[in-house]
N, C-alpha and C positions, 0 to 999 in steps of 0.2 A: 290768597296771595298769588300773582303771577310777575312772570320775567318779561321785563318791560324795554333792556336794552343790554347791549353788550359793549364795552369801551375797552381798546386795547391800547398799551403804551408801550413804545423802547425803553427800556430804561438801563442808563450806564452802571456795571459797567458793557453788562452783555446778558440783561435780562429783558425776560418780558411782563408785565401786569395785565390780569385783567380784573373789569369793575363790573358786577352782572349789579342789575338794579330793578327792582319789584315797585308793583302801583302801590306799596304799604309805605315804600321809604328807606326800607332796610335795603342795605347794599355791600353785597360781600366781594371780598379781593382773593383773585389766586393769581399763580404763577404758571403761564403754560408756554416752555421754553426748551426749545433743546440746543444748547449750545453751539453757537455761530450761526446757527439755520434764523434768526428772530424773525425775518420775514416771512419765511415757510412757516413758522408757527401760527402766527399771526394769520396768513390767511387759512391754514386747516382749523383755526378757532371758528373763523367767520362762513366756515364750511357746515359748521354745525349749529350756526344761530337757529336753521329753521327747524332745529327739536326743540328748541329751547325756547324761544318769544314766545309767549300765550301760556307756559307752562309755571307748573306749579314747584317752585323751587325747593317743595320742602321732599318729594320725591325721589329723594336723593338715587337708589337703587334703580328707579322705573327709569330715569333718565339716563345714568348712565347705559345702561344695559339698550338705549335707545341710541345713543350716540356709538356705543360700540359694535352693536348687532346691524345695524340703520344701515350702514354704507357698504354692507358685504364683504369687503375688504377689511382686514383686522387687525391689530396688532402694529407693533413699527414703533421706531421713535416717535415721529412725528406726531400721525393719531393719536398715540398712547398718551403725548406729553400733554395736546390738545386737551384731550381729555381731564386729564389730572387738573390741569388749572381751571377748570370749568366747576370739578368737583370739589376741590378746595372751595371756588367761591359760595357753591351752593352751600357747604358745612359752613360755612363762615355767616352767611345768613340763617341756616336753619340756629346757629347756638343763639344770637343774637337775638332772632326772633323770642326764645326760648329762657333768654340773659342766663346760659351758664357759657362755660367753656364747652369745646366739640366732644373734648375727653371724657364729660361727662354722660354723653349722648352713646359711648361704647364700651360702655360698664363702669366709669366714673375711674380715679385715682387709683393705679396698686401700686406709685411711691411717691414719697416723698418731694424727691430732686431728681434733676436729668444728668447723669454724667457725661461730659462733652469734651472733644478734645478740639486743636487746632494746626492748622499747617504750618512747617517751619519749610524754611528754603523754598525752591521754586522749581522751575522745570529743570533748568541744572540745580543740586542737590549742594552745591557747596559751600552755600548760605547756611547751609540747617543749623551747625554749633552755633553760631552767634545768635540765629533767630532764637533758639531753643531760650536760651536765658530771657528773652522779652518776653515770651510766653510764659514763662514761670512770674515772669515780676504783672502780668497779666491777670494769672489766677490760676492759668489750668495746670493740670498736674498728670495732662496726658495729652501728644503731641501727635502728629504724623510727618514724614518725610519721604521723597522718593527715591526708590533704588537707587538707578540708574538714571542717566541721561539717555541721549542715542543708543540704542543698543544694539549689535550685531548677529544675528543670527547663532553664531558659535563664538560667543565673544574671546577676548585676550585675556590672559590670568591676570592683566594689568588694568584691566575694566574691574575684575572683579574684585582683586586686591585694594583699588581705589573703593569700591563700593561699602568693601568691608573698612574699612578705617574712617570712612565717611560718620557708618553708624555708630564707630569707638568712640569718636571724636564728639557725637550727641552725648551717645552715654555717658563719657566724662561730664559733659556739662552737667546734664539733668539729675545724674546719681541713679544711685538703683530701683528706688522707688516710683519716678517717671516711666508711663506708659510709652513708650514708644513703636505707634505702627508703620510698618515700612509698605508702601503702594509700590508693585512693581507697574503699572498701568499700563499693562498689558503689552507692555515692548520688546519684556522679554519672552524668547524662545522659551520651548518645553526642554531644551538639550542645555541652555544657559540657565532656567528656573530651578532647576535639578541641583546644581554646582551651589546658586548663589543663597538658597534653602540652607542649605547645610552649613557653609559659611560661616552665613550671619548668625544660627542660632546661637551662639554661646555670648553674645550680647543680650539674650532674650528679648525678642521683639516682643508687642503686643500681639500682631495679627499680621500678615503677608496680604495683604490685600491687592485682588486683580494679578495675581501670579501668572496666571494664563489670558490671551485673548480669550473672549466669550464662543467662539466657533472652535474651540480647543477643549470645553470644559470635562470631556471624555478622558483627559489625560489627569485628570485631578485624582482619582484612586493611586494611581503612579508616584504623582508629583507626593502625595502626601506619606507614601512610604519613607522620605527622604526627608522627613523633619517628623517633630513634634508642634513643633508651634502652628499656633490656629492657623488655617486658613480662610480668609474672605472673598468674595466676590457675588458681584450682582447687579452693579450699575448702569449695565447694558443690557440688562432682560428687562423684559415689558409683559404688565400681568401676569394673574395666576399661573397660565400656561406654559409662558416663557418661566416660570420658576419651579414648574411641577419636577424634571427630570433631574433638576441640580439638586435638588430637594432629598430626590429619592435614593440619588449618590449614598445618601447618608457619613459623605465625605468631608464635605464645606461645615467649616466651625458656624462660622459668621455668614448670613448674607445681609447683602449692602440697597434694597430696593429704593430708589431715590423718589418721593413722591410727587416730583412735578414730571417724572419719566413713565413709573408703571401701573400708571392709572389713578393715583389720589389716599386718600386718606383711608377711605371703605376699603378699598383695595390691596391697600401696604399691611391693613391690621388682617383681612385674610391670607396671604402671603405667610405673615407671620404666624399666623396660627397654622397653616400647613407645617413651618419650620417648625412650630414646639413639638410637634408631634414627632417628629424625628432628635429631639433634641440639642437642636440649631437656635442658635442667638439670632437677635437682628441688630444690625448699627447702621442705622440710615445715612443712605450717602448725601451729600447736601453744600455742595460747593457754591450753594447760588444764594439767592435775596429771600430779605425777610419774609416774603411770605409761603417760601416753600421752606426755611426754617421753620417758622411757625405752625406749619402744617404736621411737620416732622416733629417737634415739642409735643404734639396732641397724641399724637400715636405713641410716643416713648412714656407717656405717664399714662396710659391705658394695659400697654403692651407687658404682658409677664415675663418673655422672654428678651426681652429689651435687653443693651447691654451699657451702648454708647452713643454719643452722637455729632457728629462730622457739625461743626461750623466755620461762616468763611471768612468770617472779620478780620479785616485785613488780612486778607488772604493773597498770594502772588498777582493774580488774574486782576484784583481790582485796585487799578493806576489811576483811573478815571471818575471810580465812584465804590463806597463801601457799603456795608450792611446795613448801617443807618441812618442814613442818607435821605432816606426820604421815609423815616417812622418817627413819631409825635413821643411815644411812650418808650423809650429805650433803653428805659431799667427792665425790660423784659429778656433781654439777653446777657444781664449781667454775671458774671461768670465770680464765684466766689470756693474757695479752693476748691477748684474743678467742676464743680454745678452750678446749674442752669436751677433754678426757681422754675416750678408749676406754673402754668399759664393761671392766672388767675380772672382773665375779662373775657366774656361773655365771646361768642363765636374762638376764629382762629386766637385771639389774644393780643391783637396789634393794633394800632391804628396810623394806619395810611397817609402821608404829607402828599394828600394828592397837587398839592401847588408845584412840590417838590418835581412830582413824579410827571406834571403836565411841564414841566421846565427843558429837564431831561430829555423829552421826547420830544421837541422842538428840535435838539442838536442833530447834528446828520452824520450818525456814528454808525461804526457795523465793527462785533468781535472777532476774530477766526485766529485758532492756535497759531502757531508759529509753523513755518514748514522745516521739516528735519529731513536731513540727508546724513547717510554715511560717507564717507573718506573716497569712495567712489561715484560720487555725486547719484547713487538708487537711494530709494527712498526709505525712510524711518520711520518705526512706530511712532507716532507723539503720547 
């Protein structure tokens, strides 16, 4: 079998697809995206066609390590994400080729179901009570929200007083039994993380996820003196490497490797086998389209030290287009008190509306966060 062509699509609300396609017929879908960049993606995909035409897609290993080592330069969002969606697709054909699932191709099933949660509120946070109750009449039974909004360097005890009655205010909804993870995403400060750690804990969050920027992650021995509850992060490191030191912290409860960011599916299950070694969960981070879901589903019914899994259905960011928007089979992400079913179809587990997804990419759209400023017009973490 070899790789015969590469098709790339925008697709709203602010993803990217790609279709790799073999002279056998089989043709697998990934995701290679990093958020607001779709263009920059798109072309470092098309950067890497020439490892790829003529080759043999079931080489999963030889090619990435050709795409990663090939260009001298390494690592990065970009590359990193390129990559990942390239490898998604090739797993997507090797299962298919093969008719199981991927999961079965990295030691088959060790559970069950996938426990998954969903976002409430949005970038200001003070939707979450009301979202929280849709969610429950949803299915899930474990949620996330964020901290803060804007946040100041050495915030107001009025920042942080709103933050905490923000999360009271879930917790009344959900009860005690709803997971609730709080993402600070990365806006706050190591001097305001410190305060708002301690705060919150007696609501029992699930997880603090992203409490520090990623150029900060030295401070996490520190940050974690000042709580018990888990700590998360990881959605901004890229491969092994980018995950070797946080790793060795032996600090980080959770890490978050997002698989259309740190390289792909091969990649996310050694990631994670680094972490079990230190006794580190993973909960794949995954704010995007069904098929870096889908990729992220593979690795969570393989993966031992699995915990949980980020999905984005109806999620704040998609105004324009949702999770299933363009998938044929969409009882694959149905959610029944709080899990996700085992992929059961042959490669990633989806099948593609590519009419959908050639629709989509005719519209002449582009994503990019919002710009945030503080009260003296400098700029803000988003």
């Amino acid at each position: 079998m070899k790789i015969t062509s590469l098709t790339l699509y925008k697709v709203k609300p602010r993803w990217v697809f790609l279709k790799v396609e073999t002279d056998e017929g089989i043709t697998g879908w990934g995701e290679p995206i990093v958020e607001s960049r779709a263009d920059t993606s798109i072309a470092a995909v098309k950067e890497l066609e020439g490892f790829l035409i003529g080759k043999d897609p079931c080489r999963i290993e030889h090619l990435f390590q050709l795409m990663y080592r090939g260009t001298f330069y390494r690592g990065g969002p970009i590359l990193m994400s390129a990559i990942s969606g390239v490898e998604q697709a090739l797993w997507d054909i090797r299962g298919k080729s093969l008719g199981i699932p991927v999961y079965q191709l990295l030691g088959g099933a060790f559970r069950d179901k996938i426990k998954a949660y969903a976002w409430v509120g949005g970038d200001d946070p003070d939707n979450a009570p009301e979202d929280a109750k849709g969610r429950l009449e949803q299915g899930f039974r474990n949620i996330k929200m964020n901290a803060v909004g804007a946040c100041e360097r050495i915030g107001s005890y009025v920042e942080i007083d709103a933050a905490v009655e923000r999360l009271a205010a879930v917790r009344d909804v959900v009860g005690p039994e709803v997971g609730i993870g709080i993402d600070f995403h990365g806006r706050v400060h190591k001097s305001m993380a410190k305060t708002l750690v301690r705060e919150m804990e007696s609501y029992r969050p699930l997880f603090y996820e992203e409490p520090l920027l990623p150029e900060h992650l030295d401070f996490l021995p520190e940050l974690a003196r000042h709580t018990s509850i888990p700590l998360a992060t990881g959605e901004r490191l890229y491969g092994r490497w980018g995950f070797k030191e946080l790793i060795a912290q032996g600090v980080v409860d959770l890490i978050q490797p997002d698989l259309s960011h740190c390289g792909g599916i091969f990649e996310g299950r050694k990631i994670a086998a680094m972490a079990e070694a230190y006794d580190i969960g993973v909960a794949p981070h995954c704010p995007l389209g069904p098929l870096a879901l889908a990729s992220s589903m593979q690795l969570d019914a393989c993966t031992p030290n699995f915990v949980i899994q980020e999905m984005s259905i109806k999620m704040q960011y998609n105004t324009s287009g949702d999770l299933l928007d363009c998938v044929k089979n969409e009882d694959v992400f149905n959610i029944t008190d709080g899990y996700l079913s085992l992929p059961n179809q042959p490669g990633l587990g989806i099948e593609i509306d590519e009419e959908a997804v050639i629709e989509s990419d005719k519209e002449d759209f582009s994503w990019s966060p919002r710009d945030w400023f503080h009260e003296d017009g400098s700029v803000a973490e988003w």
